[in-house]
C-alpha positions as CSV (number, residue, x, y, z in Angstrom):
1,X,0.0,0.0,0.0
2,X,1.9,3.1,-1.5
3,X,1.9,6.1,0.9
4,X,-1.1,8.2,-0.7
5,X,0.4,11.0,-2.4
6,X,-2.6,13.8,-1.2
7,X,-1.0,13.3,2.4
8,X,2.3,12.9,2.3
9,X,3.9,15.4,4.6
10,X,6.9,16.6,2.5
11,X,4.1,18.0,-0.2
12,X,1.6,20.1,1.6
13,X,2.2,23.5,3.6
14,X,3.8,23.4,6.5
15,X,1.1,23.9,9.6
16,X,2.3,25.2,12.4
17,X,-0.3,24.1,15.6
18,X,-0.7,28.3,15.7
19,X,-2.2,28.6,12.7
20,X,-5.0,25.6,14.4
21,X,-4.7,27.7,18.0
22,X,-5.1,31.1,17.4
23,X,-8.5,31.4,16.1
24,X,-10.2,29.6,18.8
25,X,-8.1,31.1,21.9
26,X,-10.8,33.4,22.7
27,X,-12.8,29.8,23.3
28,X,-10.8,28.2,25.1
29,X,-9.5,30.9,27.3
30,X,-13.4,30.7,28.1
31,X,-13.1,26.7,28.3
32,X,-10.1,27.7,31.1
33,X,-12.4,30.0,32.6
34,X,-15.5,27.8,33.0
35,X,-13.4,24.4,33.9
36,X,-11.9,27.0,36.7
37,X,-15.1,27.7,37.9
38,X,-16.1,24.0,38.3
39,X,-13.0,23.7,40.9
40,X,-15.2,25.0,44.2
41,X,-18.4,22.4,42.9
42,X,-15.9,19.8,43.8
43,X,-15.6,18.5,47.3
44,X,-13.1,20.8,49.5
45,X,-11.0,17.8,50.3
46,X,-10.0,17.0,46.7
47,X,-10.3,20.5,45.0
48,X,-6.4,20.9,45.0
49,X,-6.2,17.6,42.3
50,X,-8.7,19.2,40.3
51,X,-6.6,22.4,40.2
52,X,-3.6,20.3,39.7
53,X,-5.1,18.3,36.7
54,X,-6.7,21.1,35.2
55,X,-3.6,23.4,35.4
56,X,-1.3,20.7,33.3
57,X,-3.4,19.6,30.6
58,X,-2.6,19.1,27.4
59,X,-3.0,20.9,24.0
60,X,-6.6,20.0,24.6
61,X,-6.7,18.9,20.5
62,X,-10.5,17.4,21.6
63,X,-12.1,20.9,22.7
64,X,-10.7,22.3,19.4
65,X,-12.4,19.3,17.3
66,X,-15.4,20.3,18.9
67,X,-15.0,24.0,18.3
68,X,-14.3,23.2,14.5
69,X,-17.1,20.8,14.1
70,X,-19.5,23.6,15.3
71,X,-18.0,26.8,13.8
72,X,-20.5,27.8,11.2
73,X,-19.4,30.9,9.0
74,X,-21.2,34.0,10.3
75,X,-22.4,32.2,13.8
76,X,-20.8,32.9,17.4
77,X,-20.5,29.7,18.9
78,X,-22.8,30.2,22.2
79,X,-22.4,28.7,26.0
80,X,-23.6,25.2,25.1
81,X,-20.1,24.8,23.4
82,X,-17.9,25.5,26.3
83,X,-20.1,23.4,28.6
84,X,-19.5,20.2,26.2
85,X,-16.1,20.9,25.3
86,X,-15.8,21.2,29.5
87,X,-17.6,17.6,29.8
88,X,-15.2,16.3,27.3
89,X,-11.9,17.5,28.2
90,X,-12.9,16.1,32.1
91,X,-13.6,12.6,30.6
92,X,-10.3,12.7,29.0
93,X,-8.7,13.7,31.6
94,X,-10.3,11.1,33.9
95,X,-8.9,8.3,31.0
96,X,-5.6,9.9,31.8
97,X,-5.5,9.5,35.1
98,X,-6.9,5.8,35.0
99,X,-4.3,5.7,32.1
100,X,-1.2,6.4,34.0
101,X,-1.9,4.1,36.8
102,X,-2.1,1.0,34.3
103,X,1.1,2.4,33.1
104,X,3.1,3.3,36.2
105,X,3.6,6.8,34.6
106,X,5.3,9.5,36.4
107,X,5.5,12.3,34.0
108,X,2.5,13.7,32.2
109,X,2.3,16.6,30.4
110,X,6.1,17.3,31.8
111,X,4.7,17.5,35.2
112,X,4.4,14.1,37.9
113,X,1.3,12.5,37.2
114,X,-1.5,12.4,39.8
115,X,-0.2,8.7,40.7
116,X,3.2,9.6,40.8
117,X,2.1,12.8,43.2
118,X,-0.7,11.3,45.3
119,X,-0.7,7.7,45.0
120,X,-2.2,5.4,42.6
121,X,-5.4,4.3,45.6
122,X,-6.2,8.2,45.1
123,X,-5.3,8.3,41.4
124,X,-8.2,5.9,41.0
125,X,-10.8,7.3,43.1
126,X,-9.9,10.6,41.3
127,X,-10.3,9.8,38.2
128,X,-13.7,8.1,38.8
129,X,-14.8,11.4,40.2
130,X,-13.6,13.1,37.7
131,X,-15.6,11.0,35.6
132,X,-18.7,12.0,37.4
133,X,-18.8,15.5,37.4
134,X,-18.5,15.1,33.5
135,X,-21.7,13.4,33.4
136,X,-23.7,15.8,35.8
137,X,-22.7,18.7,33.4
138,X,-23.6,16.7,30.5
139,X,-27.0,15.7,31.8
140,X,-27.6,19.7,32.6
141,X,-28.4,20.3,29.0
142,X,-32.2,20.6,28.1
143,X,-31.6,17.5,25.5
144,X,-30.8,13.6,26.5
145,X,-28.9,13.0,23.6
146,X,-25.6,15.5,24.8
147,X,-25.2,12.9,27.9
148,X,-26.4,9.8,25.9
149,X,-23.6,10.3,23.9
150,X,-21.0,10.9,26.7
151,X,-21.8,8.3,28.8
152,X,-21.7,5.6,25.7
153,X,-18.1,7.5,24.7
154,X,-17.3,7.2,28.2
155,X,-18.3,3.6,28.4
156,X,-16.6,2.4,25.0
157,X,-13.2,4.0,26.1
158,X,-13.2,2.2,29.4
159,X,-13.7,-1.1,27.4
160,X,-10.9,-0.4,25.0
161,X,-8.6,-0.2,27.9
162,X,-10.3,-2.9,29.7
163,X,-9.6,-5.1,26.4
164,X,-6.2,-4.3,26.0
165,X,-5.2,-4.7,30.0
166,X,-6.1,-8.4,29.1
167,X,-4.4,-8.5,26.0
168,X,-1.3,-7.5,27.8
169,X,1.8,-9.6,27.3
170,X,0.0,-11.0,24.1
171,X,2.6,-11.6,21.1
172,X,-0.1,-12.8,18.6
173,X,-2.6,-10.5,18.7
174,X,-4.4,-9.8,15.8
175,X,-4.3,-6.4,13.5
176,X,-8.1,-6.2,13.7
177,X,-8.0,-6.6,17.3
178,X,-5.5,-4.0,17.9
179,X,-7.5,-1.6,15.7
180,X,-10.3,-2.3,18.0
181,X,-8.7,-1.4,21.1
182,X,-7.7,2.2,19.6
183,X,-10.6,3.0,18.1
184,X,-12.2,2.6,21.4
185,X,-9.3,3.8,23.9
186,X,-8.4,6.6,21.0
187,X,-10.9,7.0,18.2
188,X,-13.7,7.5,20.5
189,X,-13.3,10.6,21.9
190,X,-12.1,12.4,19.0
191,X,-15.6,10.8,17.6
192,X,-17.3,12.4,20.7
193,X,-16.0,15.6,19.9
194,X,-17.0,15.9,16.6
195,X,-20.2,14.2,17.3
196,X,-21.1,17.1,19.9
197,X,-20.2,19.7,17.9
198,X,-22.5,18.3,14.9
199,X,-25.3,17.9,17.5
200,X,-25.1,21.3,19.4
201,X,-24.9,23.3,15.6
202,X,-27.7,21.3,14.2
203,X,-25.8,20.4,11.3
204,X,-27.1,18.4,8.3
205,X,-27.0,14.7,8.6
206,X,-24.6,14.2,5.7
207,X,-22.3,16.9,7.3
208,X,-22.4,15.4,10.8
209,X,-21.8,11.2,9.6
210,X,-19.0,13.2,7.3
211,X,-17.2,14.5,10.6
212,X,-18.0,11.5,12.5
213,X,-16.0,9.2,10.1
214,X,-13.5,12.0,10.0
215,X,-13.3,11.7,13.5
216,X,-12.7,8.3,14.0
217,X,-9.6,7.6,10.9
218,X,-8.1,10.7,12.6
219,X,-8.2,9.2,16.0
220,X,-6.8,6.1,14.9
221,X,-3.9,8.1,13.3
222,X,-3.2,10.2,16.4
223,X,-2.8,6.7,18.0
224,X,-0.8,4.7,15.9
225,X,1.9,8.2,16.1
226,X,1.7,7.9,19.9
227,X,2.8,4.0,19.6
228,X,5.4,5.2,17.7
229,X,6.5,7.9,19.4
230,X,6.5,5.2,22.8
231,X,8.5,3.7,20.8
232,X,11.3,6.3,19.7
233,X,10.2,9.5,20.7
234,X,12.4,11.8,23.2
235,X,10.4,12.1,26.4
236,X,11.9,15.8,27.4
237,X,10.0,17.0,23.8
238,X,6.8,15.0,24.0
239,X,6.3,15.4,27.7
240,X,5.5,12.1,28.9
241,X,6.3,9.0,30.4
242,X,7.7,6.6,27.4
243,X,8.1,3.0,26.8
244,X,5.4,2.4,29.0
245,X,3.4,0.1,26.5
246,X,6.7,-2.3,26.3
247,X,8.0,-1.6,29.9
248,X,4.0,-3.2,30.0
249,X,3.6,-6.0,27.9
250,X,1.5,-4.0,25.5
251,X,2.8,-4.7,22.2
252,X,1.1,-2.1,19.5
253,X,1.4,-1.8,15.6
254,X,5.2,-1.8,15.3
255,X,5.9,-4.8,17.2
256,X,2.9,-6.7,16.2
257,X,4.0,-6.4,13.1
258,X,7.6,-7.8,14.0
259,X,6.5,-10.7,16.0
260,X,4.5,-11.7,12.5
261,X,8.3,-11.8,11.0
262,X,10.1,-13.4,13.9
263,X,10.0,-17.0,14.6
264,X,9.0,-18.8,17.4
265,X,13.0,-18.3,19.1
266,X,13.2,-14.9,18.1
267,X,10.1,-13.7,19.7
268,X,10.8,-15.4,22.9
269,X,14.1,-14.0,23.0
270,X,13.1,-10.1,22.2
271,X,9.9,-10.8,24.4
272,X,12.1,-12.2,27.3
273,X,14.6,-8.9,27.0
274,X,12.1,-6.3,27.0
275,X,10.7,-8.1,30.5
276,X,14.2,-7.5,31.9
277,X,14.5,-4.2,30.9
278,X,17.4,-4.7,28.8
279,X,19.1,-1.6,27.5
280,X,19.8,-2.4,24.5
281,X,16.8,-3.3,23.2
282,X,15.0,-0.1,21.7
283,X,18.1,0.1,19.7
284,X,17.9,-3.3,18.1
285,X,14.9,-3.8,18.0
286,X,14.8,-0.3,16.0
287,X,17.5,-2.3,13.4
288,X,14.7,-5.0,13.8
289,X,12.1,-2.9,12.4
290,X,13.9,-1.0,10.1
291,X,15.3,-3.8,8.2
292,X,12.1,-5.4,8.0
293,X,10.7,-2.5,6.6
294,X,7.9,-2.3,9.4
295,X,8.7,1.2,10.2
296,X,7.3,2.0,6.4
297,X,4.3,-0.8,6.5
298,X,3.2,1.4,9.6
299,X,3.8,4.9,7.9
300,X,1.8,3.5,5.1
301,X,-1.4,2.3,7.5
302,X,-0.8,5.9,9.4
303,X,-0.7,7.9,5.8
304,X,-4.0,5.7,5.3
305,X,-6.4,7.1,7.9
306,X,-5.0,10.1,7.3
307,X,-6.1,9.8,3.5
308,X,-9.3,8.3,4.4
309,X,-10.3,11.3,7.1
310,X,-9.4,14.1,4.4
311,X,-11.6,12.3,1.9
312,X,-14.6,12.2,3.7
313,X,-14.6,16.1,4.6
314,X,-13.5,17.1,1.0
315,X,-17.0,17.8,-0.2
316,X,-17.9,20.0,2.6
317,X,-14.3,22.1,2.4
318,X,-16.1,25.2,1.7
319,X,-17.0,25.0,5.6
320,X,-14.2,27.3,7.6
321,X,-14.4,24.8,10.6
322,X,-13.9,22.0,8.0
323,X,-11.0,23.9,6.5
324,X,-9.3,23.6,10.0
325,X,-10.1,20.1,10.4
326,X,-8.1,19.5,7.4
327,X,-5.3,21.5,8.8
328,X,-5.4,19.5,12.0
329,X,-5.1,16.3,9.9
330,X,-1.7,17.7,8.2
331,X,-0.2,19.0,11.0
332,X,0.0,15.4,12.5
333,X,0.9,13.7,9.4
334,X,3.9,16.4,9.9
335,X,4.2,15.6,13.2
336,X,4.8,11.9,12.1
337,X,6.8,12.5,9.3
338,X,9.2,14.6,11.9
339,X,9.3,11.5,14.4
340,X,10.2,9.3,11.1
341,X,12.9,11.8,10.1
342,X,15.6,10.3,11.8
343,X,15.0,6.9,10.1
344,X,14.5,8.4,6.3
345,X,11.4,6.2,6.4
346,X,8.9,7.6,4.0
347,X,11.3,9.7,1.7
């Protein structure tokens, strides 16, 4: 599968995550503002984790899929917005939390995560509550369908992770059983975004399934570049805790892939390493991938959903909000095609 010429980095625009960010500061500046004023509705004892979280957050790229799946030309996006894009940043943040406890994480967002600073016992119990003050504000709004939504996003991302805690350790595991687990753990809330977005504007039904299915190929993009970047990605740049899924027996798209080449010796042997933490194994096992060509099997699937997300929003370009959702989708295939540099994968 040829890397799909429409999406390959190297021949679109650069686009910097400014030229995404700067026309809907003003919203979330208010999305600060609001998410501040939900710290006090929180129990006294636990209002300092809520500041905590809230203050080291991330890009927040879900809040801005919202705000681009609303904008229509010539309407101010009204309080409704901020309110769902609230709900949905605390779900993801509650994943978070749950997620860095499963993955003995200690940095997030360059800063200790709540398990690393308070303990994984509170970490959990945070996270769940967390989880319920997203749904309270969702089921605030005058229509069932806003909290129907969240509650069955909330749901399906808590079964991706459920699935692949049992998968853990598991060399075989199927491709379509790994693209399962990310659409759920991943996909899903980038679906919820756009989803509430499309809901809250009233959008026609051929514009909302179009940035629902956008949604979902872009989420599973945005994954498979995180399993990557576990993989070889600097931790001072991204931010994070790395080579967690390895350091956790969950083998994603890169070493799936490998473990179909390897026989049965080989696999117990690299499987067998990365349980004893061996040092030397990201770099051979990057020689491992590389000379298998893996590294550009899993460009290709990456450049893929990329392909597949652009099409689907293509005959609604004419949309401003749908112009930036395209630039969203090239600045991570940039952001992908950066992390590949090193390894002139792709060129």
């Amino acid at each position: 599968m040829p890397i799909p010429a429409n999406t390959d980095p190297s021949q679109s625009p650069v686009v910097g995550f400014e030229s995404i960010y700067l026309p809907v500061q003003p919203y979330l500046n208010e999305l600060n503002t609001f998410l501040s004023g939900q710290v006090n509705d929180f129990e006294p004892g636990i209002r300092e984790l809520v500041k905590y979280t809230l203050e080291n957050s991330g890009k927040r790229i879900r809040p801005i899929l919202l705000y681009y799946s609303a904008w229509t030309d010539g309407e101010a996006l009204g309080a409704d917005i901020i309110k769902a894009a609230a709900v949905l940043e605390l779900v993801h943040l509650a994943t978070l939390v749950h997620d860095d406890i499963l993955d003995d994480a200690s940095v997030r967002h360059k800063q200790q995560t709540i398990s690393q600073r308070y303990g994984p016992a509170v970490a959990v119990l945070f996270g769940d509550a967390l989880f319920a003050h997203s749904l309270k504000l969702a089921a605030e709004f005058p229509t069932a369908e806003i909290c129907r939504n969240v509650s069955l996003a909330t749901r399906r991302v808590c079964a991706g992770e459920i699935e692949q805690t049992l998968q853990k350790g598991t060399t075989d595991l199927e491709l379509n059983q790994y693209f399962r687990i990310i659409e759920l753990k991943t996909a899903e809330l980038f679906w919820l975004a756009c989803r509430l977005g499309s809901l809250l504007s009233d959008h026609p039904q051929d514009l909302g399934k179009a940035l629902e299915t956008y949604a979902r190929h872009l989420g599973i993009a945005y994954q498979i570049f995180d399993d990557v970047a576990d993989l070889f990605g600097a931790e001072a740049k991204i931010g994070k805790t790395l080579g967690t899924d390895l350091a956790n027996g969950k083998y994603t798209l890169p070493l799936l892939l490998l473990f179909k080449q390897l026989d049965g010796e080989q696999k117990m042997s690299v499987v067998q390493r990365l349980k004893e933490g061996d040092p030397a194994i990201h770099q051979d096992l990057l020689l491992m991938l590389e000379s298998g060509n893996i590294l550009q099997e899993v460009l290709n699937i990456f450049f893929q959903h990329i392909s597949e997300a652009e099409a689907v929003l293509l005959p609604h370009e004419d949309r401003s909000g749908v112009t930036k959702l395209l630039q969203i989708n090239t600045f991570v295939s940039q952001q992908m095609d950066k992390l590949m540099a090193p390894f002139q994968v792709g060129t």
